[in-house]
MARVO-30123 format. One record per residue (C-alpha): residue number from 1; residue in one letter; x, y, z. Coordinates in nm, 4 decimals. Layout:
// residues N
num:residuo:c1:c2:c3
NUM:A:X:Y:Z
...
This chain:
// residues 246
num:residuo:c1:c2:c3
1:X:10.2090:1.6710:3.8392
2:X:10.4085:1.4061:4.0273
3:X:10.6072:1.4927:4.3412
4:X:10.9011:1.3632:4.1692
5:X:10.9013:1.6867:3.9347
6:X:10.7095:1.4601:3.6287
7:X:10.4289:1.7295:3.4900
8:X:10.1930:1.6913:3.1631
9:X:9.9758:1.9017:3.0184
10:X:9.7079:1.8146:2.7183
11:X:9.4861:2.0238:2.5279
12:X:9.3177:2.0717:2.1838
13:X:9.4613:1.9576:1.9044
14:X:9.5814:1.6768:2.0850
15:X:9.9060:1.8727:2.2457
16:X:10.1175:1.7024:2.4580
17:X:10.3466:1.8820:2.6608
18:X:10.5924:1.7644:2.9688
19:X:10.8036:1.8856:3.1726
20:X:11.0608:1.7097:3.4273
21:X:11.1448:1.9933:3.6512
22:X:10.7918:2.0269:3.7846
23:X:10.6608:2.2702:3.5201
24:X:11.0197:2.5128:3.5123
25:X:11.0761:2.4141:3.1439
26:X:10.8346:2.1875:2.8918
27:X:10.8752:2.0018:2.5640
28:X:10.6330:1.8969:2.3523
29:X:10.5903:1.5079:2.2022
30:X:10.6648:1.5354:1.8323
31:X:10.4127:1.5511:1.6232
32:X:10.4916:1.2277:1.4623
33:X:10.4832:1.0441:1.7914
34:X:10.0945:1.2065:1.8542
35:X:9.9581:1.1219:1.5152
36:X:10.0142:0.7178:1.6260
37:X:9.8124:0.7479:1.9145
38:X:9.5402:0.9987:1.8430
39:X:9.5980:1.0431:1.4042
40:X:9.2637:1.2996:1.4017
41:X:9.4081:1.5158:1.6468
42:X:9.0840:1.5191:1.8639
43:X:9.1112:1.7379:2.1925
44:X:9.3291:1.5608:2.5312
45:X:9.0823:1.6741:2.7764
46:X:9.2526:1.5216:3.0810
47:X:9.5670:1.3550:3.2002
48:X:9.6986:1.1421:3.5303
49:X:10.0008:1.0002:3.6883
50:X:10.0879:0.6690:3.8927
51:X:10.3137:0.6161:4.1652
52:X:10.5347:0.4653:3.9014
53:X:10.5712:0.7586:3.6777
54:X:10.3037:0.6053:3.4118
55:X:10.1720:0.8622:3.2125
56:X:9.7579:0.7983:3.0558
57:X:9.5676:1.0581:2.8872
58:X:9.2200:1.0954:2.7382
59:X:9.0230:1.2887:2.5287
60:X:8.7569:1.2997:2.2458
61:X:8.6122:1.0411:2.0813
62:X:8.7654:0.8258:2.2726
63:X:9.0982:0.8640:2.2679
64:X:9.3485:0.7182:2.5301
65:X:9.6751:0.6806:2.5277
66:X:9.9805:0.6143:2.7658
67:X:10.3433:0.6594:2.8200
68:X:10.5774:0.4731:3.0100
69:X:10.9201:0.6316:2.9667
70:X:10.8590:1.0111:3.0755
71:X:10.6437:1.0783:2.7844
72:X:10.9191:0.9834:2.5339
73:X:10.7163:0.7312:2.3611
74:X:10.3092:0.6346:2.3661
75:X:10.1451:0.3739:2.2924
76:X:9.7657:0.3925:2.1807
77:X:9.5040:0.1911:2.4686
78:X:9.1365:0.0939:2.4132
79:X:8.9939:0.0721:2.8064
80:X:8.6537:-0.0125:2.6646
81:X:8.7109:-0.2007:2.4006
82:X:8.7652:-0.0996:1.9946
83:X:8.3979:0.0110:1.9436
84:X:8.4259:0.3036:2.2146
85:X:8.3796:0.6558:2.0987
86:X:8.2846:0.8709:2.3833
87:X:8.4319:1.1725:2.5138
88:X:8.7140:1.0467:2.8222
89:X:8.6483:1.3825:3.0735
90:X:8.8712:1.2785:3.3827
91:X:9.1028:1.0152:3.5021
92:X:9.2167:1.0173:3.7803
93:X:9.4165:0.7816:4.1086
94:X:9.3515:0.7244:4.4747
95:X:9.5238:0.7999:4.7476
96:X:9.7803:0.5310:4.6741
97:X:9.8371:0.6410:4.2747
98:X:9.7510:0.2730:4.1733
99:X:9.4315:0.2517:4.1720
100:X:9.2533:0.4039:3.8379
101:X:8.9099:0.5609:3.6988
102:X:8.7873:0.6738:3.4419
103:X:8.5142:0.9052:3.3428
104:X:8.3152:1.0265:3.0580
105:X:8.0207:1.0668:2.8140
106:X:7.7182:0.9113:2.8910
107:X:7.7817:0.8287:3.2507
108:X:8.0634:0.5908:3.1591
109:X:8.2516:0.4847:3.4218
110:X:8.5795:0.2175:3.4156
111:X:8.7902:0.1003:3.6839
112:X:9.1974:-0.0695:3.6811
113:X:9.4269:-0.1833:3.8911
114:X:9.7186:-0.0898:3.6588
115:X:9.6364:0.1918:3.3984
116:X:9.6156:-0.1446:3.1534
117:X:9.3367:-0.3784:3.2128
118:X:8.9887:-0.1963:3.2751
119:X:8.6822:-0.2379:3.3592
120:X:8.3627:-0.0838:3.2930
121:X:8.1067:-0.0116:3.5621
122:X:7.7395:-0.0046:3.5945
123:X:7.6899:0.3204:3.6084
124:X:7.3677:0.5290:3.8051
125:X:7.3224:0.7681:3.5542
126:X:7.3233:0.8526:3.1702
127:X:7.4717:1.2044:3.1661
128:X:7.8006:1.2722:3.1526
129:X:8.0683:1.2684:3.4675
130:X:8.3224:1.5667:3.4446
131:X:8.5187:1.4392:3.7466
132:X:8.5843:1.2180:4.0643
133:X:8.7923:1.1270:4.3377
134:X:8.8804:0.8628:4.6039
135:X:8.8666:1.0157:4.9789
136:X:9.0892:1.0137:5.2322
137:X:8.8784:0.6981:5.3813
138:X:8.8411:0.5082:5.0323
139:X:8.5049:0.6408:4.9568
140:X:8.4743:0.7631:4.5604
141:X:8.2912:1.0484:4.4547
142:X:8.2143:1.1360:4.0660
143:X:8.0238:1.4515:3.9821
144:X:7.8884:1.6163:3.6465
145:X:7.5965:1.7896:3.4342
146:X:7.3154:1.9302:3.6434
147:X:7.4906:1.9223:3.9796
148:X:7.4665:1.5437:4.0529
149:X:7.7024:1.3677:4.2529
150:X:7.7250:1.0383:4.3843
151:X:7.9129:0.8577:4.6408
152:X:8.0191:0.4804:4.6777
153:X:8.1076:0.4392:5.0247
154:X:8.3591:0.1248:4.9060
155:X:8.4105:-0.0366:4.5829
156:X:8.1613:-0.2535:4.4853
157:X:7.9035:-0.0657:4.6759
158:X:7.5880:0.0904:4.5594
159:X:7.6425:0.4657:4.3963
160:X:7.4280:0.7054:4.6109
161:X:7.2920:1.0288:4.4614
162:X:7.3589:1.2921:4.7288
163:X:7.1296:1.6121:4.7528
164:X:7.2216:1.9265:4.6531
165:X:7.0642:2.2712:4.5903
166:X:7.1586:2.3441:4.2640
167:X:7.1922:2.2173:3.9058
168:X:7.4441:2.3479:3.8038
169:X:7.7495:2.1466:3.6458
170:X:8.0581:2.0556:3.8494
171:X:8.3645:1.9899:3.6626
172:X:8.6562:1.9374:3.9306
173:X:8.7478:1.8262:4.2354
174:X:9.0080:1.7942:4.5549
175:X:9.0600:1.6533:4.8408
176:X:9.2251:1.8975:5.0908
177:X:9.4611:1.7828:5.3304
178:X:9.2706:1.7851:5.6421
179:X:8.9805:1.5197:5.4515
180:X:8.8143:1.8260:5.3694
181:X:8.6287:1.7540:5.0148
182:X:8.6023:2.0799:4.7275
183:X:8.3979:2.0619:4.3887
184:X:8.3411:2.3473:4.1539
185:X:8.1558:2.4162:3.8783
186:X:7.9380:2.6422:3.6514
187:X:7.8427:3.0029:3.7244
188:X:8.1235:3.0224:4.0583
189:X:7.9493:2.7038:4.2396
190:X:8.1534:2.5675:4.5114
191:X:8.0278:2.2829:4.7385
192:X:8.2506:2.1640:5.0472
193:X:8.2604:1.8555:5.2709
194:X:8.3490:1.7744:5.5824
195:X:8.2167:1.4265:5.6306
196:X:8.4243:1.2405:5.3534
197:X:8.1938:1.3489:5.1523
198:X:7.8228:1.2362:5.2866
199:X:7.7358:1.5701:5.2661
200:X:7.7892:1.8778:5.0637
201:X:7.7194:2.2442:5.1857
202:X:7.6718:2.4593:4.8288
203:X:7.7908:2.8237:4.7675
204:X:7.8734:3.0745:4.5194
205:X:8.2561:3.1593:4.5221
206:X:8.2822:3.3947:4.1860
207:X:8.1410:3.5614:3.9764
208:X:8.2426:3.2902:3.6714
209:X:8.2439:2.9765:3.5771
210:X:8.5083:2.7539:3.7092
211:X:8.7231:2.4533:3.5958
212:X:8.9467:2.3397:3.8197
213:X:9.0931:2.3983:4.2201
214:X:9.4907:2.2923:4.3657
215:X:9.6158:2.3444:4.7251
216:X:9.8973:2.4798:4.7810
217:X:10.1714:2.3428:5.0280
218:X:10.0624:2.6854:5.2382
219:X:9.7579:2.5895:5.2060
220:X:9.5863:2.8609:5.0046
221:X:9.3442:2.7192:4.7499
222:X:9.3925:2.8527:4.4091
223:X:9.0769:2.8068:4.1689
224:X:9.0551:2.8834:3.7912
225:X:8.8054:2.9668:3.5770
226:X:8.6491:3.1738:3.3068
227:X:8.8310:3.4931:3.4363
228:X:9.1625:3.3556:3.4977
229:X:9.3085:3.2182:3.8674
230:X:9.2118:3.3714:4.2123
231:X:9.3331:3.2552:4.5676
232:X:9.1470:3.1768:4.8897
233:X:9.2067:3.0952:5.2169
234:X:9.1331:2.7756:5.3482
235:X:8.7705:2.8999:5.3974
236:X:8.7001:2.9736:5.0499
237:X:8.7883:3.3567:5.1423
238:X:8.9063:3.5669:4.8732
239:X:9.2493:3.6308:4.8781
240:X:9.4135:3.8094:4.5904
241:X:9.2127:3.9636:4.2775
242:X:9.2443:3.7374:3.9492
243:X:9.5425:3.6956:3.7327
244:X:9.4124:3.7371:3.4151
245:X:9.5799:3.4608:3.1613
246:X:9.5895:3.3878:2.8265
């Protein structure tokens, strides 16, 4: 979502929905206009927004595509060249919403200034990155299968594998407004920083497998998971019991 009211949503079957009133009312791009940029229909596993309203999203078997005028019209993008075929897990921006990554199968990892020229990283490991972010201070962090996540204190730096107690998965991230860094993941993992992300204390939040965490402008975090959406304080605290969807 973009603070301007701009929201997409992507999904399986390659669904593209978006909405202009920040999420009030959505339409979906036609049918015809998907089958240009992704004609197998593969699943849109992820989707991001610049500070200029530039719409990319990315999926299966490559697939990544972007917009330009609200979602009206897309045009079909190869970051990594025509040969690439791996699943695209996350993009995502820093701070300023210029500055791009992307994330994927096989440890890829890619880097832009503009959404349209890439490039590909070395990357420090060979399994697959589910997410990342950029810090408060400029630091990145990217995180995946069997709990690894690594930190480049600035770009161009060495990755560093940081050390955590668990294995398990993580598939999203946030940065909170006080610098405060959240991941979670598989089987109700959280893991919190408070040193941009040097550091990560571990704990288990719920009783499920989770996907994905937002803050709210109260500042109540709302994670979702397996079994639906649940709210916590700014301590990870439960707060409400979950809304079941779907």
């Amino acid at each position: 979502m973009h603070t301007e009211g701009l929201a997409v949503a992507v999904g399986h079957n390659g669904v593209i929905f978006v909405s202009q009133d920040f999420g009030a009312n959505w339409q979906a791009v036609p049918d015809s206009e998907r089958s240009r940029i992704n004609p197998n229909q593969e699943a849109l596993l992820t989707v991001a927004i610049d500070a200029n309203r530039r719409i990319i999203v990315g999926g299966a078997f490559g697939v990544v595509a972007g917009s330009s005028d609200l979602g009206k019209t897309w045009s079909k993008l190869e970051p990594l060249g025509d040969g690439f075929d791996w699943h695209v897990y996350h993009l995502s921006l820093d701070q300023s919403q210029r500055a791009w990554m992307l994330l994927g199968e096989s440890g890829t990892i890619a880097e832009s200034a503009n959404g349209m020229l890439w490039r590909e990283l070395r990357s420090p490991y060979q399994g697959s990155f589910f997410g990342g972010l950029t810090t408060l201070m400029g630091a990145r962090i990217i995180f995946g299968m069997r709990g690894r996540i690594y930190r480049q204190s600035r770009i161009g730096a060495d990755w560093e594998l940081l050390e955590v107690p668990t294995t398990m998965a993580w598939m999203a991230g946030r940065v909170l407004k006080d610098g405060r860094i959240v991941l979670v993941g598989d089987q109700g993992m959280t893991a919190v920083s408070n040193d941009d992300g040097r550091r990560f204390a571990v704990q288990k939040t719920w009783d499920a497998s989770l996907s994905d965490i937002i803050e709210t402008p109260s500042g109540e975090l709302w994670i979702s998971g397996k079994l639906g959406l649940k709210a916590f304080d700014s301590s990870l605290r439960a707060l409400t019991a979950p809304l079941k969807v779907g």
